[in-house]
C-alpha positions as CSV (number, residue, x, y, z in Angstrom):
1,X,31.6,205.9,113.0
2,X,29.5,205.7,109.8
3,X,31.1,202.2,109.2
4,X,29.8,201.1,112.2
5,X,26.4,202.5,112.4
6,X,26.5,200.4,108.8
7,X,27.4,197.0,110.2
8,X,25.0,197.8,113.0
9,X,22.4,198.3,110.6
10,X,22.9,195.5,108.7
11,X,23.6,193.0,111.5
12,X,19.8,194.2,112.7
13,X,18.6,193.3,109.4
14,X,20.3,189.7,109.4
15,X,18.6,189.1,112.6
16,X,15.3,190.7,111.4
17,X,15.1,188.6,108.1
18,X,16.6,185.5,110.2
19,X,13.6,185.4,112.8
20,X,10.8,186.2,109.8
21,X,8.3,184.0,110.1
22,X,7.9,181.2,108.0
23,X,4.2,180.5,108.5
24,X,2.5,180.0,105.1
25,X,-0.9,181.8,104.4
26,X,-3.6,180.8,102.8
27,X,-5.6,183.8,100.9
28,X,-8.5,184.0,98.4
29,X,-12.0,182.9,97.6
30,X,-14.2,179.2,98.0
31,X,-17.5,178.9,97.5
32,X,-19.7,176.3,98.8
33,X,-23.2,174.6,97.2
34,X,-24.6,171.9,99.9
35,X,-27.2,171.3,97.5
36,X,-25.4,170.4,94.9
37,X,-22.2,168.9,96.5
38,X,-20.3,171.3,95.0
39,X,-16.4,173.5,96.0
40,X,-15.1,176.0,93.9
41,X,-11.8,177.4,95.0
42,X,-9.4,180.6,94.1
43,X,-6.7,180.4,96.6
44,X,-3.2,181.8,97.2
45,X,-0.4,180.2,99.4
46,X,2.3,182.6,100.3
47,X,4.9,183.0,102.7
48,X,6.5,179.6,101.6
49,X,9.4,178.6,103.2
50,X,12.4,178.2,101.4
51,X,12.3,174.0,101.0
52,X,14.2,171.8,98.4
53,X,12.5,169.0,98.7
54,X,8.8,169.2,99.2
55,X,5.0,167.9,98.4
56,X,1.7,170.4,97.9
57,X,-1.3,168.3,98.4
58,X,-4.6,168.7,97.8
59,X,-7.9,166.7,97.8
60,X,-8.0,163.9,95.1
61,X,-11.7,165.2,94.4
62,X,-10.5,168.6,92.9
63,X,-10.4,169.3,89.5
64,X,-7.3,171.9,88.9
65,X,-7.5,174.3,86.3
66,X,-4.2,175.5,86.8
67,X,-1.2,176.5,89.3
68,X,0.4,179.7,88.9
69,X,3.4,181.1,90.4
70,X,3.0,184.7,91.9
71,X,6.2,185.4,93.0
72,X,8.7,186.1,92.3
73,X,7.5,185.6,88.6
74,X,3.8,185.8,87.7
75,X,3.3,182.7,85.0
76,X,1.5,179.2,84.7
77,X,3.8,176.3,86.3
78,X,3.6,172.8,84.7
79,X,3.6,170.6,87.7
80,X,3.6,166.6,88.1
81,X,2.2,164.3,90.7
82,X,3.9,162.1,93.1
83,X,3.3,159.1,93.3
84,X,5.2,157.4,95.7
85,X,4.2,160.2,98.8
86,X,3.8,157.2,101.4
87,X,2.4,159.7,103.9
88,X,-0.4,160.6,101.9
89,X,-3.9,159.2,103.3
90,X,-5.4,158.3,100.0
91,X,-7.7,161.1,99.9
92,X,-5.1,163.5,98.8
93,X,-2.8,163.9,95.5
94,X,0.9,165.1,96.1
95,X,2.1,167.7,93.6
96,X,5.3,169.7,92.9
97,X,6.4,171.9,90.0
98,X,9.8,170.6,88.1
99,X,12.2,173.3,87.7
100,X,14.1,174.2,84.2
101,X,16.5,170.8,84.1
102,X,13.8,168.5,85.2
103,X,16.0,166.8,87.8
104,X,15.4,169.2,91.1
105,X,12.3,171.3,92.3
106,X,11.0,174.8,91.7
107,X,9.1,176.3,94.9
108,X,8.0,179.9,94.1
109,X,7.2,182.1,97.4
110,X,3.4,182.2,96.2
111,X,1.8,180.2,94.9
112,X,-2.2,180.2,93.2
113,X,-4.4,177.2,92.6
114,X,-7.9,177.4,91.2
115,X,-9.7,174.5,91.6
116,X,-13.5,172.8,91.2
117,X,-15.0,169.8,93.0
118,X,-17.9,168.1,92.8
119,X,-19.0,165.3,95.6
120,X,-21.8,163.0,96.5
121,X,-24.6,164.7,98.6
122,X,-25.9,162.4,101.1
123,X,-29.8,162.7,101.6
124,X,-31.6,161.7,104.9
125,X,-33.4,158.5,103.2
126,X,-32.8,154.6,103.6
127,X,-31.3,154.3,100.3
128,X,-28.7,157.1,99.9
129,X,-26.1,156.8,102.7
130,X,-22.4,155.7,101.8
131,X,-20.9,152.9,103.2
132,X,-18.3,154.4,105.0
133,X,-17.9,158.0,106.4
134,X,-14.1,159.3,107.9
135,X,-12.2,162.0,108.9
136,X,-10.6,163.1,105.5
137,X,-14.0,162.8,103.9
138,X,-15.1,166.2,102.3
139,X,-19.2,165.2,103.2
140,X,-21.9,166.7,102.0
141,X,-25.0,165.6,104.2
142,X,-28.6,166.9,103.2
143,X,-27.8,169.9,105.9
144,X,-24.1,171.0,105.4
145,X,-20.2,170.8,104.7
146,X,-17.9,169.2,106.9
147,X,-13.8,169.0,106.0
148,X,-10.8,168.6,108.2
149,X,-8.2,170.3,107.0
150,X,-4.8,167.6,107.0
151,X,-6.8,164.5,105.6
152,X,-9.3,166.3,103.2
153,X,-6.9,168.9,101.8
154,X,-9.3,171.4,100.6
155,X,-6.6,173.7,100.7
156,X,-3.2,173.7,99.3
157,X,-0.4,171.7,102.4
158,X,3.0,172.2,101.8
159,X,4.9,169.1,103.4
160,X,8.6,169.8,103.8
161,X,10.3,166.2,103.0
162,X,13.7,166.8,104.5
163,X,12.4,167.7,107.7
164,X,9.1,166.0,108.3
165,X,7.3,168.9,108.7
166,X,3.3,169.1,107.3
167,X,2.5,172.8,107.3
168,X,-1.6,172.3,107.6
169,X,-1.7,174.9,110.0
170,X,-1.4,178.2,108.6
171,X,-2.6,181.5,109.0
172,X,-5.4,182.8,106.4
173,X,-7.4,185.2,104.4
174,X,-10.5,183.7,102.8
175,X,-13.7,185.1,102.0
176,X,-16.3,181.8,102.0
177,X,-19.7,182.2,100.1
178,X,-22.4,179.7,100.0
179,X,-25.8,180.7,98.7
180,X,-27.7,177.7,100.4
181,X,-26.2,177.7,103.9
182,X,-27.7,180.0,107.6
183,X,-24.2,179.5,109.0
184,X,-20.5,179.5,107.9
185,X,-18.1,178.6,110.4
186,X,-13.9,178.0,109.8
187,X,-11.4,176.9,112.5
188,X,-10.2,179.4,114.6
189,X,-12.9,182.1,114.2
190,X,-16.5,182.3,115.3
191,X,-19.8,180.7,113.7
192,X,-21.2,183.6,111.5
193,X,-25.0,183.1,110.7
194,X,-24.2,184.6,107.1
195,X,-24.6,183.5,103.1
196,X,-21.0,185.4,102.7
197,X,-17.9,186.3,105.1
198,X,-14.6,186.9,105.0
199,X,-13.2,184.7,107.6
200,X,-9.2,186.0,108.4
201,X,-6.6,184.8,111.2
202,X,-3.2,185.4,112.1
203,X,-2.6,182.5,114.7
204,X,-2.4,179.7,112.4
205,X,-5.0,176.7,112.3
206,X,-6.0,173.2,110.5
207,X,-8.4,174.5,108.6
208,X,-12.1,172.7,109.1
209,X,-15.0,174.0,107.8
210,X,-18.2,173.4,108.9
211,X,-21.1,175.3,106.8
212,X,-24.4,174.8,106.5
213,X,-28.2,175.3,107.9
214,X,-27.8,175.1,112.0
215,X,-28.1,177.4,115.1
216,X,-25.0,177.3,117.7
217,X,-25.0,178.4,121.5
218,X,-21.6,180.4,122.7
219,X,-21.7,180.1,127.0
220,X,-18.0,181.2,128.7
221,X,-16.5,181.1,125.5
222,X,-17.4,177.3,124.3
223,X,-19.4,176.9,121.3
224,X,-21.7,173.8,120.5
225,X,-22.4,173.9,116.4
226,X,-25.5,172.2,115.6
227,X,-26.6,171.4,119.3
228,X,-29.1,168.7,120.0
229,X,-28.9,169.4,124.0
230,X,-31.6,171.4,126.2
231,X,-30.0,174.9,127.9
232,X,-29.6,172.9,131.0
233,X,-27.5,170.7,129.5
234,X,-25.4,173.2,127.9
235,X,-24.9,175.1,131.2
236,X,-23.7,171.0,132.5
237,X,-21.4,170.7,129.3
238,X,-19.9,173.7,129.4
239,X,-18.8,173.3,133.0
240,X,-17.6,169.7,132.4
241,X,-15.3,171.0,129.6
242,X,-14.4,174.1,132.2
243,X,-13.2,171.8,134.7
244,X,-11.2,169.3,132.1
245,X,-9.4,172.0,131.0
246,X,-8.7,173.4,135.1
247,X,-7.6,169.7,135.8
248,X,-4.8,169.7,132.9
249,X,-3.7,173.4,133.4
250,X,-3.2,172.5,137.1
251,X,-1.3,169.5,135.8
252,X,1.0,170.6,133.7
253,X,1.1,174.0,134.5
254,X,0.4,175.2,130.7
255,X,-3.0,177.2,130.7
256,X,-5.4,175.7,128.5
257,X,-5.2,179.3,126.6
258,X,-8.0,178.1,124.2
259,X,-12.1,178.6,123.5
260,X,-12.6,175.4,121.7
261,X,-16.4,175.3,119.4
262,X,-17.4,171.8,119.5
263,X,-19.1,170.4,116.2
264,X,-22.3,168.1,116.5
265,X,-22.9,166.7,112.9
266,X,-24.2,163.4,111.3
267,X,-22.1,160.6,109.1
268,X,-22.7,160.1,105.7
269,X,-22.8,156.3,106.3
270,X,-25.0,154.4,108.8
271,X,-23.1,153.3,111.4
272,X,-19.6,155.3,111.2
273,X,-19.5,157.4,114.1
274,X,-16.2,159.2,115.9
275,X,-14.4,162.4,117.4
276,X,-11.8,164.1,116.1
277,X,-9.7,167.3,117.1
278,X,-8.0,169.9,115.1
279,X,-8.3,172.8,117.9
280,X,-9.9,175.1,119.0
281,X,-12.5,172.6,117.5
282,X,-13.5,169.5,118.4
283,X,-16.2,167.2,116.1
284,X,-18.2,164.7,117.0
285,X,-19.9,162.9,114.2
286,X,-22.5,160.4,114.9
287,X,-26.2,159.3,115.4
288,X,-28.4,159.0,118.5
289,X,-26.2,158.1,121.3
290,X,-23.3,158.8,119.7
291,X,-24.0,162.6,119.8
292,X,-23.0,164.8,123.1
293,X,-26.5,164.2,124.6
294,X,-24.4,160.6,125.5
295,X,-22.2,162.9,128.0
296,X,-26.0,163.2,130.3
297,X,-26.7,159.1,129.2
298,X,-26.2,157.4,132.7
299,X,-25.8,154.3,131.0
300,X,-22.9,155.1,128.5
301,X,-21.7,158.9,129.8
302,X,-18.7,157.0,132.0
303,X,-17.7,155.7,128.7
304,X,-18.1,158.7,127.1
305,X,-16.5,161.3,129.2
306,X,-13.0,159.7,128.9
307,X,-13.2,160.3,124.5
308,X,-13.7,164.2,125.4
309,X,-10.7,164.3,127.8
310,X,-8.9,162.3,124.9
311,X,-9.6,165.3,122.5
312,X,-9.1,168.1,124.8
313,X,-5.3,166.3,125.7
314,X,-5.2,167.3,121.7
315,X,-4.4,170.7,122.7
316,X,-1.2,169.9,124.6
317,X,0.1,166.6,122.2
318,X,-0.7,168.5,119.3
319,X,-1.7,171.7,119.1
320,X,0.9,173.0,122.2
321,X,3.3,171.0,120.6
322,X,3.4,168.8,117.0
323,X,5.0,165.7,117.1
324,X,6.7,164.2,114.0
325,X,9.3,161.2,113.2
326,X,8.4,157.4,113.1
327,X,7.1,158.2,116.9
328,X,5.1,161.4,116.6
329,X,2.0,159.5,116.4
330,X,2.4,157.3,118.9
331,X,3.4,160.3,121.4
332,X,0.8,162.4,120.4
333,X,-2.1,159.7,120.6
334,X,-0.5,157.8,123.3
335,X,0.2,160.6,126.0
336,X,-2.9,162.1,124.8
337,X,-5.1,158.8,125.8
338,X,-2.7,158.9,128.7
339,X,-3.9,162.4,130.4
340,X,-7.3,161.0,129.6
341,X,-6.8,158.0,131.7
342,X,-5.1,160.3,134.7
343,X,-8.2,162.7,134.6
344,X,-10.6,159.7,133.9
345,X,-8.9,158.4,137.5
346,X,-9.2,161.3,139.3
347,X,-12.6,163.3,138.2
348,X,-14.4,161.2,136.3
349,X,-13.6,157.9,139.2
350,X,-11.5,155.4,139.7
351,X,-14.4,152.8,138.8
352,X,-14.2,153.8,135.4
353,X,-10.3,154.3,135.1
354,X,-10.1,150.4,136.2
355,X,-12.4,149.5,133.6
356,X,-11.0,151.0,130.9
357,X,-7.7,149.8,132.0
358,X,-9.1,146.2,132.2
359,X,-10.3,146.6,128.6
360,X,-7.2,147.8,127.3
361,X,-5.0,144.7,128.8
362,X,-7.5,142.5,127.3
363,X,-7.3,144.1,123.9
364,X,-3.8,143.1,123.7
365,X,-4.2,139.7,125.0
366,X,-2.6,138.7,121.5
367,X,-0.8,141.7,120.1
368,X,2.9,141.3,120.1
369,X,4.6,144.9,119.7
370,X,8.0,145.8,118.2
371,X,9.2,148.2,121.7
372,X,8.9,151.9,121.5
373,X,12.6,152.2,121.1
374,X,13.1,149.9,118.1
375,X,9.7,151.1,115.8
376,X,11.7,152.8,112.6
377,X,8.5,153.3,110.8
378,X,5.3,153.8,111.0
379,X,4.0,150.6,109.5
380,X,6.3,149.3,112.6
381,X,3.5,150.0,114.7
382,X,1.4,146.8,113.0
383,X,-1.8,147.3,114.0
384,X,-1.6,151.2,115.0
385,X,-4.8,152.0,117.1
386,X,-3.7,149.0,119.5
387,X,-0.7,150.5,119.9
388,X,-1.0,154.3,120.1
389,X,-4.4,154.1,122.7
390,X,-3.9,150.8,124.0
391,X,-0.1,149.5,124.4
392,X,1.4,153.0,124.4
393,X,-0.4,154.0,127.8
394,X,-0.2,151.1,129.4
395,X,3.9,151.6,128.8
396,X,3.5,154.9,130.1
397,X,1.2,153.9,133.4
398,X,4.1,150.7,134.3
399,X,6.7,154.3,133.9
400,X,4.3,156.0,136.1
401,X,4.7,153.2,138.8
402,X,8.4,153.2,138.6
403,X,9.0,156.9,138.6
404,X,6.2,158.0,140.7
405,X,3.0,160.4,139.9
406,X,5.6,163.6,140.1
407,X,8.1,162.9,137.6
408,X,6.1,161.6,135.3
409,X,4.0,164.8,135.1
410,X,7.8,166.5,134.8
411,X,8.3,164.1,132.2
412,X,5.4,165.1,130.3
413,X,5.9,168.9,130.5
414,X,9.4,168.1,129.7
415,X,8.1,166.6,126.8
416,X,5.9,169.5,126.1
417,X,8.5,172.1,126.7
418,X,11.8,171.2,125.3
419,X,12.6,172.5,121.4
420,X,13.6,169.7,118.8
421,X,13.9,169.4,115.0
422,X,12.5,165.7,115.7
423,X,10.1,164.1,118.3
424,X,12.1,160.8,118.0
425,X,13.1,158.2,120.6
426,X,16.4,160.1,120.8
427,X,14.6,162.7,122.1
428,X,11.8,160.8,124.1
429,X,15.1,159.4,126.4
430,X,17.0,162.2,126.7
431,X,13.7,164.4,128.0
432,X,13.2,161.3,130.5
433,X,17.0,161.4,131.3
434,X,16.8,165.3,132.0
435,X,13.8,164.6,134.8
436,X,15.3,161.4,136.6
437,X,18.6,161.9,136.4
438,X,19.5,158.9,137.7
439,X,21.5,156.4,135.3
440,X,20.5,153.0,137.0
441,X,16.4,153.9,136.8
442,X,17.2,155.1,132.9
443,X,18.4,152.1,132.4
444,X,15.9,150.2,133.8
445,X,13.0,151.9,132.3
446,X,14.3,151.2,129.3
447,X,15.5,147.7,129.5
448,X,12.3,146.8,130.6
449,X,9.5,149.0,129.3
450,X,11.3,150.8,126.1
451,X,13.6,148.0,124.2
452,X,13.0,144.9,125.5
453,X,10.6,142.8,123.3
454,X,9.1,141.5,126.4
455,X,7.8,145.3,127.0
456,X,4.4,144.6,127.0
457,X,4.7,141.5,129.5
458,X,6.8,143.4,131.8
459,X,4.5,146.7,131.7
460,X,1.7,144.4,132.7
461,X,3.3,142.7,135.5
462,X,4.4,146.1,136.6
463,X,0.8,147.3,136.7
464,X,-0.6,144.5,138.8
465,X,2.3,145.3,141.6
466,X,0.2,147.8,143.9
């Protein structure tokens, strides 16, 4: 009886240690000058996942004073740079620590990194603007901070080669100082009007900051950093977003179980101006009618609305579900710009959804795309924003028409809700075989829409058939 109360025991703990989770967390200490352009960092990444072959990046602008392994030994670690990481955006070096023989990899199961940056502040004057401003920019404007977390790399992101997996989100523990800021704010928690706060989560996020000297509003639990919008306005945002979010639930019959803070910021640059998404927040960086006052514009909110509905399709293709393989970009970008369209259709009006699809199919007047089913890379994709939020939709739409509104909305929360190691085109079929069932229509959709080098023709002509 003892012998098996002593395999029962242990067979718990296989289990128990088999379903740990493998979640790395970010710990430790940054603090911010806005003033003088300036991040210094003490941080800890722990709970590592046991990976072979792997990359830690961090932003190219951070000086490192030294990585040091925690655990299971506490000692300095030489480590080299990478220089062939091909996914790397440029703004970020890839590092890894060499083990004893110099042929493999060491990966201890913490890891700390202190660190120092120093970056241009960008004043308000004629003469001392960048030339460009982006998404992985860590940018100091004469007001505040503004990071994303994959691009920018303030923090230590372990990419797992073998698998394809980037572990940006992760849960955290990090107290945040700035002397010259009213407000820190880091995604996944609240705005805090604070010079120090220890900011701590255990649902892991992409970590954005935004910190600096701004007010925010909070109204049924969506927050507007930095607003430049009148209370009425806010009370007509806020139940905009409210009703997006009802129109996708409804949909696909995943609650959109998310507050989202929305950021309202200026470029560092004249002219750059864009949105981007790592939820629950969602930035918009821009000047004039480019800021959120252009949702109330009657002359450009039509064009407008459609970028928010974009974004908040963010929290279903990729944030719900992260996409990876030579087609995770296309999926998550493509089917996000498609929800956008089907809301855009069906709230926003179907004036607008025909424009926008007119502009689109006149875009790619002269873009020749390798099918969805033959791309092995993604420099495959050639030019890639016509083809993840131009040529992508329009594939999906000429499906839409063949399969009917119904199953492609299955489709989608097939998509959504089946488990994979790999978002490929393996398993992009065999979710769209599982919904149709039907071997002939398989075969058409993908003779003419998902291999055929005349996809693009043939999506069109389908389109135009009413």
């Amino acid at each position: 009886m003892k012998k098996i109360i002593t395999l029962l025991c242990l067979s718990l703990t296989i289990i128990k240690l088999s379903a740990q989770d493998t979640t790395p967390k970010v710990s430790g200490q940054i603090e911010i000058s806005i003033k003088q352009g300036t991040i210094e960092g003490d941080l800890i990444l722990s709970n590592i996942p046991a990976i072979k072959d792997y990359l830690i990046r961090l932003n190219s602008g951070l000086n490192i004073l030294h990585f040091r392994s925690l655990e299971p030994n506490n000692f300095l670690i030489s480590y080299n740079v990478a220089h062939n990481d091909t996914l790397t955006y440029g703004e970020s070096k890839a590092y890894y620590f060499p083990d004893n023989s110099r042929k493999n990899k060491f990966l201890p199961n913490s890891i700390q990194v202190k660190y120092v940056g120093k970056y241009p502040v960008i004043k308000d004057t004629l003469k001392n603007y960048s030339q460009y401003d982006w998404k992985g920019n860590i940018a100091f404007n004469h007001n505040s901070i503004r990071t994303d977390g994959l691009q920018s790399a303030w923090y230590p992101i372990l990419y797992d080669i073998s698998n394809d997996i980037v572990y940006d989100n992760v849960k955290y523990d990090i107290e945040i100082t700035c002397n010259d800021c009213t407000t820190l704010y880091i995604n996944g928690n609240r705005p805090i009007k604070a010079q120090n706060h220890r900011f701590k989560s255990e649902i892991a996020r992409e970590l954005t900051l935004f910190c600096g000297n701004y007010d925010f509003s909070n109204m049924e639990d969506t927050y507007i950093l930095n607003p430049n919008l009148t209370n009425k306005q806010i009370n007509d945002f806020t139940d905009l977003i409210n009703s997006y979010k009802k129109f996708y639930t409804n949909k696909l019959e995943i609650p959109f179980d998310q507050s989202v803070s929305f950021i309202e910021t200026t470029p560092t640059s004249k002219k750059n101006g864009w949105l981007f998404v790592s939820y629950p927040t969602i930035a918009n960086i821009g000047w004039g009618d480019n800021g959120l006052k252009s949702l109330f514009n009657p002359q450009i909110q039509n064009w407008y609305r459609p970028f928010i509905a974009h974004e908040l399709g963010h929290y279903y293709f990729g944030t719900y579900k992260v996409f990876n393989s030579e087609l995770g970009d296309m999926i998550s970008e493509g089917f996000a710009e498609f929800l956008s369209l089907e809301l855009t259709k069906e709230i926003i009006g179907t004036e607008v959804y025909e424009s926008k699809m007119a502009y689109k199919i006149k875009e790619l007047d002269d873009f020749s795309p390798i099918p969805i089913g033959k791309i092995k890379g993604k420099s495959d994709y050639d030019d890639r924003e016509l083809y993840v939020y131009y040529y992508a939709p329009i594939v999906f739409t000429a499906i839409e028409k063949e399969i009917g509104e119904e199953k492609m909305w299955n489709w989608i929360k097939a998509i959504l809700k089946t488990e994979t190691n790999f978002t490929n085109y393996e398993f992009l079929i065999s979710t769209l075989r599982t919904v149709l069932n039907n071997k002939q229509q398989i075969e058409l959709i993908e003779n003419q829409y998902l291999i055929s080098e005349e996809s693009l023709k043939n999506a069109l002509e389908r389109i135009k058939q009413k």
